[in-house]
C-alpha positions as CSV (number, residue, x, y, z in Angstrom):
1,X,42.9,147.4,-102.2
2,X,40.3,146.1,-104.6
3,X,37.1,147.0,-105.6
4,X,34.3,144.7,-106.6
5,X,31.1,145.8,-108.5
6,X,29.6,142.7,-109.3
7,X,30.5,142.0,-112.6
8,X,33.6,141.0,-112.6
9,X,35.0,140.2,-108.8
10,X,38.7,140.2,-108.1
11,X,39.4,138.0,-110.7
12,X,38.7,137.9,-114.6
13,X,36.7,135.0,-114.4
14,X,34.5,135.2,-117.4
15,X,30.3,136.3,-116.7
16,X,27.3,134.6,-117.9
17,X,24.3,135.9,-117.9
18,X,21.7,133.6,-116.3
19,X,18.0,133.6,-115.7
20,X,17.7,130.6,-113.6
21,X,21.3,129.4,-111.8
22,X,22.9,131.7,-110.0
23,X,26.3,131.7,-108.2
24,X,25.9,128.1,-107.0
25,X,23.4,126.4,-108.9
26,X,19.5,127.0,-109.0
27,X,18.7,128.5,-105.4
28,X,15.0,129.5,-104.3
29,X,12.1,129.0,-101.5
30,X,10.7,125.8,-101.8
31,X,7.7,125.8,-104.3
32,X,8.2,129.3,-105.3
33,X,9.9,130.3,-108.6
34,X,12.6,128.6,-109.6
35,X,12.9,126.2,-106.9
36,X,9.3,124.5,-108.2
37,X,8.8,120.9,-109.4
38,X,8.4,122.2,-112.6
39,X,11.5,123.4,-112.7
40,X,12.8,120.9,-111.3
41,X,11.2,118.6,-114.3
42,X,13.1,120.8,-116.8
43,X,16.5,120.9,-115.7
44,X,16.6,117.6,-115.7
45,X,15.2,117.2,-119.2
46,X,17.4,120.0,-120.1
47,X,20.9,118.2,-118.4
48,X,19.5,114.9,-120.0
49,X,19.2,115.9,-123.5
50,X,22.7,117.7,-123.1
51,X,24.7,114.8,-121.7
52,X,22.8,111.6,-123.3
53,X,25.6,112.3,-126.5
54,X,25.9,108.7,-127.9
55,X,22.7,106.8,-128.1
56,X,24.7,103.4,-128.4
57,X,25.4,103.4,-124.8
58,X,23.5,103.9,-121.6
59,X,24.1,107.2,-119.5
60,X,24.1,107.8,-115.9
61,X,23.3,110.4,-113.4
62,X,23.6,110.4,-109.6
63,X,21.6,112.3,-106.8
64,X,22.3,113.1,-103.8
65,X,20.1,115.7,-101.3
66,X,20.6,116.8,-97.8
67,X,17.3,116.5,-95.3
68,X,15.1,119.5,-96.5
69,X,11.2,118.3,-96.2
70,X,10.9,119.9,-99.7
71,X,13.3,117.3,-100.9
72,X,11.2,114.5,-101.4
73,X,9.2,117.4,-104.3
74,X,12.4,118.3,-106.1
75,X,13.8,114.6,-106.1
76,X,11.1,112.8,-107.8
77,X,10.5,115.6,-110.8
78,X,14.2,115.9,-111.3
79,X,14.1,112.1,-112.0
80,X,11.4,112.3,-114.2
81,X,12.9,114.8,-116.0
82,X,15.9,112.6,-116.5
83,X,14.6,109.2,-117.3
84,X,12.2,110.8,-119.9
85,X,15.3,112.0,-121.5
86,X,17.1,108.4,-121.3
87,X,19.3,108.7,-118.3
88,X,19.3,105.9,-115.6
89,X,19.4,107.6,-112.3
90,X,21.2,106.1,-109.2
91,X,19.9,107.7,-105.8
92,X,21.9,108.3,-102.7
93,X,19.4,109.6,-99.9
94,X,20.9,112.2,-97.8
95,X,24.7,112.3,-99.1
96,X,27.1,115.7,-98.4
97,X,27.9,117.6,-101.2
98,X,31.3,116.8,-101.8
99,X,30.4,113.0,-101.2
100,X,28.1,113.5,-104.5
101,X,30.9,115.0,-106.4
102,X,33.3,111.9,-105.5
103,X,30.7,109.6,-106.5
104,X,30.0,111.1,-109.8
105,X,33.6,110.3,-110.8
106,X,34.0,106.9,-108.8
107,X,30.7,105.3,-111.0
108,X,31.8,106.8,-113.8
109,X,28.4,108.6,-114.0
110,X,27.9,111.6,-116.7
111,X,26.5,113.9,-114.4
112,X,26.1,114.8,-110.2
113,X,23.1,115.9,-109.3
114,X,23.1,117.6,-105.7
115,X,19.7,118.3,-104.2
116,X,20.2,121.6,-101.0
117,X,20.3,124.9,-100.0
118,X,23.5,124.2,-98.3
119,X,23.7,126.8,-95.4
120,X,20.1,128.5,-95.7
121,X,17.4,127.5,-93.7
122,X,14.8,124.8,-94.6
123,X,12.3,126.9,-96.2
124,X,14.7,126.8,-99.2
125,X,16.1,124.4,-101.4
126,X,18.4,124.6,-104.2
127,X,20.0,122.6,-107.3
128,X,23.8,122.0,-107.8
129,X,25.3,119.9,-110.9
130,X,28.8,118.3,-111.4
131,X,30.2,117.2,-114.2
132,X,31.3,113.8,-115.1
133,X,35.1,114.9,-113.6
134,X,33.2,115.9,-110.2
135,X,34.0,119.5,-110.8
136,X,31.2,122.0,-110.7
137,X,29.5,122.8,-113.6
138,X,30.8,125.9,-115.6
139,X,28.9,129.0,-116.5
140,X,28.8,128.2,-119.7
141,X,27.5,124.7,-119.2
142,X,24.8,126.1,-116.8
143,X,23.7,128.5,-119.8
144,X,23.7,125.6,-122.0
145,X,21.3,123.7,-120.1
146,X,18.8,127.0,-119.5
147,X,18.9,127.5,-123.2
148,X,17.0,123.8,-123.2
149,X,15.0,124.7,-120.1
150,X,12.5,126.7,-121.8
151,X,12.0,124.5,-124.7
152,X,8.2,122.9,-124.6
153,X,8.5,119.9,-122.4
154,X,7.6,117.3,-125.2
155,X,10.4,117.8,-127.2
156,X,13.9,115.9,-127.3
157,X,12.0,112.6,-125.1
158,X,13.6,109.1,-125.0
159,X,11.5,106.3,-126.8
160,X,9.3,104.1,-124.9
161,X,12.7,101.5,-125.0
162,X,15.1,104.3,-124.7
163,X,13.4,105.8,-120.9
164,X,15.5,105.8,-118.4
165,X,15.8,103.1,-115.1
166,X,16.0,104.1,-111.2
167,X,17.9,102.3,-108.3
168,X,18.5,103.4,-104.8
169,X,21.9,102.6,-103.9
170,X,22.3,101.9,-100.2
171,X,26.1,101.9,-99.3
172,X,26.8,105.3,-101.1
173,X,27.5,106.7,-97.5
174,X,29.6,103.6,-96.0
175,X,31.7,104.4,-99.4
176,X,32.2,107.8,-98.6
177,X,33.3,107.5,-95.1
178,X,35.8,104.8,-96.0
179,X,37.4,107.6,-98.8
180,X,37.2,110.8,-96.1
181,X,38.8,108.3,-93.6
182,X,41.5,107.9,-96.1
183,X,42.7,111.0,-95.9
184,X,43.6,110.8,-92.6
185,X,47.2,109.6,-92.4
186,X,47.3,106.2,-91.8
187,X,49.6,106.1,-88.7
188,X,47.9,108.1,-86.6
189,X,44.3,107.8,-84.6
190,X,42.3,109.5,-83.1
191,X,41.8,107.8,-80.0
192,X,42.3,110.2,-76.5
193,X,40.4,112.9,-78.4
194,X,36.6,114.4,-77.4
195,X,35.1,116.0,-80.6
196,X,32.1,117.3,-80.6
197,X,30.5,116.9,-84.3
198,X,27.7,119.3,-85.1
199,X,26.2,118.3,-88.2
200,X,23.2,120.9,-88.6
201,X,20.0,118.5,-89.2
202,X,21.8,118.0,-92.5
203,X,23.3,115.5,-95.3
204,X,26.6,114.6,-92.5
205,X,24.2,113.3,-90.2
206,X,25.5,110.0,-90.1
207,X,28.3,110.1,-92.3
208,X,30.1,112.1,-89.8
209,X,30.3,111.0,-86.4
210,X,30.4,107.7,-87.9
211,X,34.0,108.6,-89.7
212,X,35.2,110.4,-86.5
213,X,34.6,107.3,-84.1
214,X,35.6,104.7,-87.0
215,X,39.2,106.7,-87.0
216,X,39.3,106.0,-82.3
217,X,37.8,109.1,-81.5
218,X,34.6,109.9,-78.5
219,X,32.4,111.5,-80.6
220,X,29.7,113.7,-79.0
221,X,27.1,114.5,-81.9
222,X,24.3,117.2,-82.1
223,X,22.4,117.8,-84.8
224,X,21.8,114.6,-85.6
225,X,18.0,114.1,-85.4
226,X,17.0,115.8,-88.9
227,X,13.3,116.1,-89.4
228,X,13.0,117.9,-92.6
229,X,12.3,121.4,-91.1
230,X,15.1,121.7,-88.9
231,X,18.0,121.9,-91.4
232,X,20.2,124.6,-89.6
233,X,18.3,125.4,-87.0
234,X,20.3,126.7,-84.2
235,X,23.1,124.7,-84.9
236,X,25.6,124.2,-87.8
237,X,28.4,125.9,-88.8
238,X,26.2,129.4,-88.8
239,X,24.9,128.7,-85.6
240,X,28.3,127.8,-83.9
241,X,26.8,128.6,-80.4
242,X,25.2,125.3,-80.2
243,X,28.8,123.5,-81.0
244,X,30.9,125.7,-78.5
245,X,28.2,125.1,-75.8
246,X,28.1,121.7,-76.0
247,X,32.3,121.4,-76.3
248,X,32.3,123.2,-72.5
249,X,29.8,121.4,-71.4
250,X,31.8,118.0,-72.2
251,X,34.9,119.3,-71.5
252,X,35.7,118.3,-75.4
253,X,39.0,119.1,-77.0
254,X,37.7,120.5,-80.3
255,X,34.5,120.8,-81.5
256,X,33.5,120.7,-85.7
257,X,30.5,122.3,-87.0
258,X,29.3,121.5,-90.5
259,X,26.4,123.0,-92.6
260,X,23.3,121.6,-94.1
261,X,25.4,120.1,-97.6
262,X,28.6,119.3,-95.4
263,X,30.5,121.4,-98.0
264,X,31.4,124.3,-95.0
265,X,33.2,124.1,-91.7
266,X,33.9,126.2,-88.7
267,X,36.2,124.9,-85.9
268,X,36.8,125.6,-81.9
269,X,38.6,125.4,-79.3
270,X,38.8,123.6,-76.1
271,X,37.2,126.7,-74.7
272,X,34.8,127.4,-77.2
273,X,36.2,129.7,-79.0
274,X,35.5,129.6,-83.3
275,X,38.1,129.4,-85.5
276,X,37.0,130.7,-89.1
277,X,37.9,129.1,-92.6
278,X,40.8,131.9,-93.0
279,X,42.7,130.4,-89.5
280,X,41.8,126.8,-90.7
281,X,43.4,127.6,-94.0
282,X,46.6,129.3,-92.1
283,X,46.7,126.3,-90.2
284,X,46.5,124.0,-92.8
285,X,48.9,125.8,-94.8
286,X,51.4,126.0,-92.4
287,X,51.5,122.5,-91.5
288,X,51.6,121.8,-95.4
289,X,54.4,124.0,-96.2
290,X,56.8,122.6,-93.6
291,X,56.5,119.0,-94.9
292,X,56.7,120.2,-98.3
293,X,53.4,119.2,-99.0
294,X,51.6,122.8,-99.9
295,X,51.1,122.9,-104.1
296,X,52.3,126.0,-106.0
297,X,53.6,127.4,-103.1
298,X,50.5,129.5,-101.8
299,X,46.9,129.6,-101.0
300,X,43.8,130.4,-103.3
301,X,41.0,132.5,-100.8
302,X,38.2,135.1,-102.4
303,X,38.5,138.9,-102.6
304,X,37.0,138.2,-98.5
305,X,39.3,136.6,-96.7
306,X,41.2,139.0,-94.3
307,X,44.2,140.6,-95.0
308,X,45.8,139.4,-92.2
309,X,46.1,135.9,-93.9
310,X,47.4,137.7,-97.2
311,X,50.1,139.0,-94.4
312,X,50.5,135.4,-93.1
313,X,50.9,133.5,-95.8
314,X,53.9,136.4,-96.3
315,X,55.6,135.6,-93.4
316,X,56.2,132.0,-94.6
317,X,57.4,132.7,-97.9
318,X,54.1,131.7,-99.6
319,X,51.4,133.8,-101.4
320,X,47.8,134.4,-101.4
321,X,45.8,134.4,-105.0
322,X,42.6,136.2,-105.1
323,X,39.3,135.1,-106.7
324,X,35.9,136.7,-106.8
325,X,33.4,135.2,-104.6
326,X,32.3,131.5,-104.8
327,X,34.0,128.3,-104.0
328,X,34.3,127.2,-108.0
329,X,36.1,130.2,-108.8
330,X,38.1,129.2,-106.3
331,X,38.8,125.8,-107.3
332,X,38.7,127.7,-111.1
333,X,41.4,129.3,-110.2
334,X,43.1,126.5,-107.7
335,X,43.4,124.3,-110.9
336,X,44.5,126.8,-113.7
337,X,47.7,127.7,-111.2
338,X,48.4,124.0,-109.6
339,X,46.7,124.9,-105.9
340,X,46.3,122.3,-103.6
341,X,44.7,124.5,-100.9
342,X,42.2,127.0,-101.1
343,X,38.8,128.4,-99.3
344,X,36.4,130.9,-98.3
345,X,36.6,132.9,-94.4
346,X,33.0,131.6,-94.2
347,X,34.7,127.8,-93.9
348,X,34.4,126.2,-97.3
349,X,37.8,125.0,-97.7
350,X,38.8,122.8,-100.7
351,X,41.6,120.1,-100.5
352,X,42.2,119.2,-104.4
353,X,44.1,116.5,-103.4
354,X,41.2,114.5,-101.8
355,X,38.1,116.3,-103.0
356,X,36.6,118.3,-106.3
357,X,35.0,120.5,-104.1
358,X,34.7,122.1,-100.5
359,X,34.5,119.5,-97.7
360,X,33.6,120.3,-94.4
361,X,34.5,117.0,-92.5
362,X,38.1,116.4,-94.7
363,X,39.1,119.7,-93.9
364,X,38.1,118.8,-90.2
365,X,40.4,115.4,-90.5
366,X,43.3,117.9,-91.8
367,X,42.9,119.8,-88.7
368,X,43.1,117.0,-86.2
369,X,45.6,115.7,-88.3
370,X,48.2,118.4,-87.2
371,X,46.7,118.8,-83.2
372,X,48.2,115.0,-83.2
373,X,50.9,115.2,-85.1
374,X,51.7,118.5,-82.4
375,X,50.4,117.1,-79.5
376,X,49.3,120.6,-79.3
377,X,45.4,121.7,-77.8
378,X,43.4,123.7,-80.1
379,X,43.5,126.6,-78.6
380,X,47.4,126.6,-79.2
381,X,46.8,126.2,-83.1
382,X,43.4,128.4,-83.5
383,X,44.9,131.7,-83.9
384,X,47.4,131.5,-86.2
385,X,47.3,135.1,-87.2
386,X,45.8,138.5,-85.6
387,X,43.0,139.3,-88.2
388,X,43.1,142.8,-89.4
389,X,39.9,144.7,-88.4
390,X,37.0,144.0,-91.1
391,X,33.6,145.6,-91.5
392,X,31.1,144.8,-93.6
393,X,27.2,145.8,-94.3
394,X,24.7,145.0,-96.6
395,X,22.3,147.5,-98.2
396,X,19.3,146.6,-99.5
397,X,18.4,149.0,-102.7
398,X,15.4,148.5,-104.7
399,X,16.1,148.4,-108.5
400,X,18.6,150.2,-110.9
401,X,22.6,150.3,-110.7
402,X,23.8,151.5,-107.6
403,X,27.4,150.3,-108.3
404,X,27.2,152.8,-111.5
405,X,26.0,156.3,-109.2
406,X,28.4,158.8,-109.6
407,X,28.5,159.3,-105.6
408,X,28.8,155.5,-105.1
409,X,31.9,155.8,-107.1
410,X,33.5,159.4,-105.7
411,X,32.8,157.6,-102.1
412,X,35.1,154.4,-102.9
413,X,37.7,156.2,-104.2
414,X,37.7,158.8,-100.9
415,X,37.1,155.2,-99.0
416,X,40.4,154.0,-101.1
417,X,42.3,157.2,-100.2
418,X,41.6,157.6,-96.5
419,X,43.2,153.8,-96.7
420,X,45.9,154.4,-97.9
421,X,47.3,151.4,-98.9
422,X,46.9,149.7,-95.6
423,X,44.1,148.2,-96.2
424,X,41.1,147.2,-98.6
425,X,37.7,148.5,-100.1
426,X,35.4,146.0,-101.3
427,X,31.9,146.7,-102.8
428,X,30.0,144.3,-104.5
429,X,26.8,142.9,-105.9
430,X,25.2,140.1,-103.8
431,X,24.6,137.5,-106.7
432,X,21.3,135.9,-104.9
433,X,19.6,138.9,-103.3
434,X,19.1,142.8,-104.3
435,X,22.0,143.7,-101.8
436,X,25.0,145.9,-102.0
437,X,28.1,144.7,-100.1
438,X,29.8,146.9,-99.2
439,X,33.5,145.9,-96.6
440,X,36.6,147.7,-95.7
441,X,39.7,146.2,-93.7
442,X,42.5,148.3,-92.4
443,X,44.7,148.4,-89.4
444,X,42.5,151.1,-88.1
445,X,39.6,150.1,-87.1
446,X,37.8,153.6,-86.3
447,X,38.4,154.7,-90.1
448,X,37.7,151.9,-91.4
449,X,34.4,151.8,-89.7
450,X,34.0,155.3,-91.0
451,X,34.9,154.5,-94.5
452,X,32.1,152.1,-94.6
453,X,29.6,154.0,-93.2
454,X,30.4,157.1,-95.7
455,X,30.1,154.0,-98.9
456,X,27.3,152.3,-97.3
457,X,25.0,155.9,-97.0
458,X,26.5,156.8,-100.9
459,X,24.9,153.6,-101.9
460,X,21.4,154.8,-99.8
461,X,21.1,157.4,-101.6
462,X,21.7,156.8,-105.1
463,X,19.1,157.5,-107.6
464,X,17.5,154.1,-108.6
């Protein structure tokens, strides 16, 4: 059982308090406070002064964005930003996520820059910064860099010799295809396979179908036409409908849906059925276990993946280490214990062997990696465990504590004891909107509808 109130979620990961990033970098609706150009202008005079640490040598940062119309307004102020502080900027056009972290490392640059909203729709936009390692930037980094965001904006500026230099550099996507395609394992193709590739209007658009049919496969793409407002839209990995459709209609053997950054993925079958990130991480696991591969024998998910992979992951002799929620505390906590393997149910799923970060379409070569090594369909490797029943609901509360209400608290525990011990209560603070989460998972699914219910109406009506 566990029990998350927001501050400090299923791990001890330490909590900053932050006025502008949240749990995955600055995150807003376009032109509305914080995702302005203003904004936009100070965090990257903020990263600049905080990174440009030895004037005797130039510094670099690199930028990548995925195909949000409000793109081309957060691009051009974040580089003035930087170039005022002294940084020469190199700009990748639409680039995934995890392509932006592997460049940051392979040009040696000081800082990543990744322009999207990842999975939200195109009305939003968002900021995400990597280190010069290609990790995620830190809480405490993040603070760092709002503590400069709020000085005046002519403060700390590069001299007239000292400003910053811009270039564009065009094969930043043929280099990241040739690095996912390396990750595939050399002696075996892809040719005989159907894969439909759903890249959600987004930052895969090419790089995807590109990487599937440079490795033999027939690649049938959708959402490939991006035209800034249709990021998501009815397709993607939240709208796998549009994949599964298309995967009948061609009679495809597997079809891969990706989100706006490229970061998330969610699978099916032959028939159209989804697979979620907790079966792809089963599957994965598996595979990697029996050729001895797996690192520090287990799997790193968040306090939402379903117990039934906990119960997996038993079966073969390997555990399951809990984070809160959010793919760097996952990765936090995937390289404090050694974890090669690690994810989120909603499909971010992190390969530390190939990536710094979640990768939708690596994770996808892993998959299709062990349907050929198998010769096994989809459908055969899909369900690798019998999820245990899971209900969650989000209530919307309008100011206060709600986590702190003496009924909110007497409800989880009743929740807790109705349980058990065969399954789990989770109730949490959404760290992007005014939302309480509140989830159960049991092996009765009747009570632990009820139990949520009963939490969900505490949380109603606690006094603000």
């Amino acid at each position: 059982m566990a029990r998350d109130g927001g501050e400090n979620t299923g791990d001890k990961a330490p909590m900053v308090k932050r006025g502008y990033f949240g749990t995955d970098g600055i995150r807003g609706r376009a032109n509305t406070h914080p995702m302005t150009a203003e904004v936009a202008l100070r965090v990257g005079l903020a990263t600049g002064k905080l990174f440009r640490r030895d004037p005797d040598r130039r510094h670099l940062v690199v930028i990548g964005k995925d195909t949000r119309l409000s793109g081309y307004m957060i691009e051009p102020a974040l580089v003035a930003g930087l170039t005022s502080a002294g940084m020469d900027v190199r700009l990748f056009g639409p680039m995934p996520t995890p392509g932006v972290a592997m460049m940051t490392r392979t040009l040696r640059a000081d800082l990543g820059v990744m322009i999207s909203a990842s999975h939200n729709d195109f009305a939003d936009n968002g900021i995400k910064l990597f280190g010069p390692d290609g990790y995620k930037m830190s809480d405490e980094r993040e603070a760092e860099i709002e503590a400069l965001m709020d000085e005046p904006l002519q403060e700390g500026l590069a001299g007239p010799r000292e400003l910053g230099r811009v270039q564009r550099i065009d094969d930043a996507q043929a280099r990241y295809i040739e690095i996912a395609k390396a990750t595939f394992p050399k002696q075996m193709t892809l040719a005989g396979l159907r894969i439909v590739v759903d890249c959600a209007n987004g930052a895969a658009y090419k790089v995807a179908p590109l990487a599937l049919y440079e490795l033999g496969a027939e690649v049938i793409p959708v959402g490939v036409t991006p035209n800034g407002t249709n990021i998501n839209e009815e397709c993607g990995s939240t709208h796998p409908a549009a994949m599964a459709k298309m995967v009948k209609e061609y009679r495809a053997d597997i079809g891969i849906a990706l989100d706006g950054d490229a970061d998330r993925l969610v699978i099916c079958d032959e028939r159209g059925l989804t697979v979620d990130g907790d079966q792809i991480m089963a599957l994965i696991a598996g595979a990697w276990a029996d050729a001895g591969r797996l690192a520090a024998g287990g799997v790193v998910a968040t306090v939402m993946s379903n117990l039934g992979l906990e119960r997996f992951l038993k079966t073969k002799g390997l555990n399951l280490e809990r984070t809160q929620v959010g793919d760097r505390y996952v990765m936090a906590k995937m390289r404090e214990g050694g974890f090669n393997l690690g994810g989120e149910a909603s499909g971010h799923i992190i390969l530390s062997d190939f990536s710094t970060t979640g990768d939708g379409l690596i994770a996808a070569l892993q998959v299709l990696a062990v349907m050929v090594a198998t010769g096994k369909p989809m459908s055969a490797l899909a369900r690798q465990f019998d999820p245990v029943p899971q209900k969650m609901e989000n209530v919307r509360f309008a100011g206060g504590a709600p986590l702190k209400d003496a009924g909110v608290k007497a409800a989880i525990a009743e929740g807790e004891a109705r349980l058990n011990g065969s399954g789990r209560v989770l109730v949490r603070a959404s760290g992007t909107e005014p939302l309480i989460r509140v989830m159960a998972e049991g092996d009765d699914e009747a009570l632990v509808m009820a139990v949520v219910k009963d939490i969900a109406g505490a949380v109603r009506a606690a006094k603000a």
